[in-house]
C-alpha positions in Angstrom: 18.9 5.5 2.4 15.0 5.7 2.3 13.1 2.5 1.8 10.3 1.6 -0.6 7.6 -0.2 1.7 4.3 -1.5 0.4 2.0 -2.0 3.3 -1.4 -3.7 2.3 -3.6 -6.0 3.1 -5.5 -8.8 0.9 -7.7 -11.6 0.8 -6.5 -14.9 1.8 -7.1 -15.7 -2.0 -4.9 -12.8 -2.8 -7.0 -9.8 -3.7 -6.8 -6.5 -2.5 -10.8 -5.2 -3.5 -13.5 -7.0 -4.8 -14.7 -6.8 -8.2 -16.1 -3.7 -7.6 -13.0 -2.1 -6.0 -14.8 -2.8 -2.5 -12.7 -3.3 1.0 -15.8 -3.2 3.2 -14.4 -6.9 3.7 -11.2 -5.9 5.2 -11.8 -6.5 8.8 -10.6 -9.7 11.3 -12.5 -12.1 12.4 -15.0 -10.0 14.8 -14.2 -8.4 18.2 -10.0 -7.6 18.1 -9.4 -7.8 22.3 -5.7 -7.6 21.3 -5.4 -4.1 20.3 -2.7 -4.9 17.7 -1.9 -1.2 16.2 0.1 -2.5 13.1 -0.5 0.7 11.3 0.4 2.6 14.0 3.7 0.8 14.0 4.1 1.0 10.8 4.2 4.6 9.9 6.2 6.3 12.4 8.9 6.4 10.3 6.7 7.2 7.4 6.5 10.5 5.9 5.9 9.6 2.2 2.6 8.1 0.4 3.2 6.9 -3.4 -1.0 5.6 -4.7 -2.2 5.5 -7.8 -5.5 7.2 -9.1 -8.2 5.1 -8.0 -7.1 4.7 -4.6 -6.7 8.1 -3.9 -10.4 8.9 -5.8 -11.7 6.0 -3.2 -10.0 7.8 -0.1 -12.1 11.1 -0.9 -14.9 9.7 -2.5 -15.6 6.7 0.1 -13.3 6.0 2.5 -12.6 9.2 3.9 -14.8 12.3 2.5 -14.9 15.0 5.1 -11.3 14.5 6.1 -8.2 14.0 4.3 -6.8 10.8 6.6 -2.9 11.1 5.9 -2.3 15.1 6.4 0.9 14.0 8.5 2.4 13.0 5.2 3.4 13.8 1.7 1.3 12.2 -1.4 2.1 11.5 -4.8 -0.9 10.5 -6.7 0.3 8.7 -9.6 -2.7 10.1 -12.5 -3.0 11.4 -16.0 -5.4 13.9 -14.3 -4.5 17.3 -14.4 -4.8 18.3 -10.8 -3.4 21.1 -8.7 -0.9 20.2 -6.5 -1.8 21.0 -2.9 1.3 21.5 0.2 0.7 17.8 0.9 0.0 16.4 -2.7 1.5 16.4 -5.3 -0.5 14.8 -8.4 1.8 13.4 -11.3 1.9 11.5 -14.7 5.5 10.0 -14.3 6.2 6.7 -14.2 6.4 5.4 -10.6 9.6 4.0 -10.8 11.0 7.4 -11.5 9.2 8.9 -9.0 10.5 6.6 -6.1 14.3 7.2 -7.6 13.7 10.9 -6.9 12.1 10.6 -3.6 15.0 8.2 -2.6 17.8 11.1 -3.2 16.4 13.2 -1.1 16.5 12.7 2.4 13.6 11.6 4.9 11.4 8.9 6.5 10.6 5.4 4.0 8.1 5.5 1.5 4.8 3.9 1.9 3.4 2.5 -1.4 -0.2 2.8 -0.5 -1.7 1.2 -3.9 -3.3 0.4 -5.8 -2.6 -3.1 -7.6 -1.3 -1.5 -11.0 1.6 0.9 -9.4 2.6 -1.9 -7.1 2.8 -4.2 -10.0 5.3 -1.7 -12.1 7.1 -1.5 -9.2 7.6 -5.5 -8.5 8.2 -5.8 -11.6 11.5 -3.0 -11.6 12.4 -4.9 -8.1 11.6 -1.2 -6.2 10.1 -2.4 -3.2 12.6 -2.9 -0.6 9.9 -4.6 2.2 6.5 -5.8 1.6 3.7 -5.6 5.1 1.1 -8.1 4.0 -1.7 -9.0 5.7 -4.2 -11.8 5.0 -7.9 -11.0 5.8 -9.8 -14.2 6.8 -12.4 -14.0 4.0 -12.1 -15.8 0.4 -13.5 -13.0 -2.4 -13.2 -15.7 -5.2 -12.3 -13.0 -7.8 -11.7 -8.7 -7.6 -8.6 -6.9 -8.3 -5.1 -9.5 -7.2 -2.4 -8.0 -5.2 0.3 -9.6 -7.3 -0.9 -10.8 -11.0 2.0 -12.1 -13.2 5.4 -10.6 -12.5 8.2 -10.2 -15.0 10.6 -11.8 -12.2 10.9 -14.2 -9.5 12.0 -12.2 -6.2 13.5 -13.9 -3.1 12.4 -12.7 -0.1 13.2 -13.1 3.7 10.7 -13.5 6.4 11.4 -10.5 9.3 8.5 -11.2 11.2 4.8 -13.2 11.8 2.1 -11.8 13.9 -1.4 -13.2 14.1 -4.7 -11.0 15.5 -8.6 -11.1 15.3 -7.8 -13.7 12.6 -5.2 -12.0 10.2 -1.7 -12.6 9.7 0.5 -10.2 9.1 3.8 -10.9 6.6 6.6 -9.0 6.7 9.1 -10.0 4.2 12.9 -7.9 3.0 14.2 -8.6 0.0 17.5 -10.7 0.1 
């Protein structure tokens, strides 16, 4: 069966953007001599993205504007826009939570929940995220938009794995 994944990475005080929705911050320490490709690693087996609005307005309008950077994959952009699907997006109003039950009955790679902090909440809170790829950014924002804000549920968690680079820590947890 297909797994729900969020892979993200945050302040060490727990924020995913800055109060203006900013991640110009998310970077290591300086010069990364490791060559650590945790991304890489992470999505070969990949082939859905779940993101909410904002994100995916951020990708185009910032991040990314000349290029769409996750054509090797299918989107769902969770919006009350009405947008025109495209072959690799599809732009919806459901609730997320019913959108990762249909993905996972149909076969294929995990599922990437990609952000932002609202759909990942809905879906802590519903207990549908099977692992959770954190990493902590060396930097302290002192306020912007949390990763986790306050749940409906405490959820145990194992510890798979610990790697450390240029600074960051990366957290990978399973639920137990």
């Amino acid at each position: 069966m297909r797994k729900t994944k969020l892979f993200i990475a945050m302040s060490l005080d727990g924020y995913i953007a800055d109060q203006k929705g900013g991640v110009d911050w998310l970077c290591g320490e300086g010069k990364d001599d490791e060559n650590i490709d945790a991304y890489g690693e992470f999505i070969k087996d990949i082939d859905t993205i779940i993101m909410g609005w904002n994100t995916y307005d951020q990708i185009i309008n910032e991040l990314s504007i000349n290029h769409w950077l996750y054509d090797d994959f299918h989107t769902y952009v969770i919006t009350h826009k009405e947008i025109s699907d495209t072959t690799d997006r599809t732009f919806t109003n459901k609730n997320p939570i019913d959108v990762i039950k249909e993905l996972k009955e149909i076969n294929g790679k995990d599922i990437w929940i990609c952000g932002g902090a609202d759909i990942i909440q809905q879906l802590v809170d519903e207990d549908c995220i099977d692992d959770y790829y954190i990493t902590i950014i060396p930097t302290l924002l002192g306020s912007g938009i949390r990763l986790f804000e306050y749940g409906k549920q405490e959820i145990k968690l194992k510890l798979m794995h610990t790697r450390s680079y240029n600074g960051m820590v990366e957290l990978v947890y399973t639920r137990r």
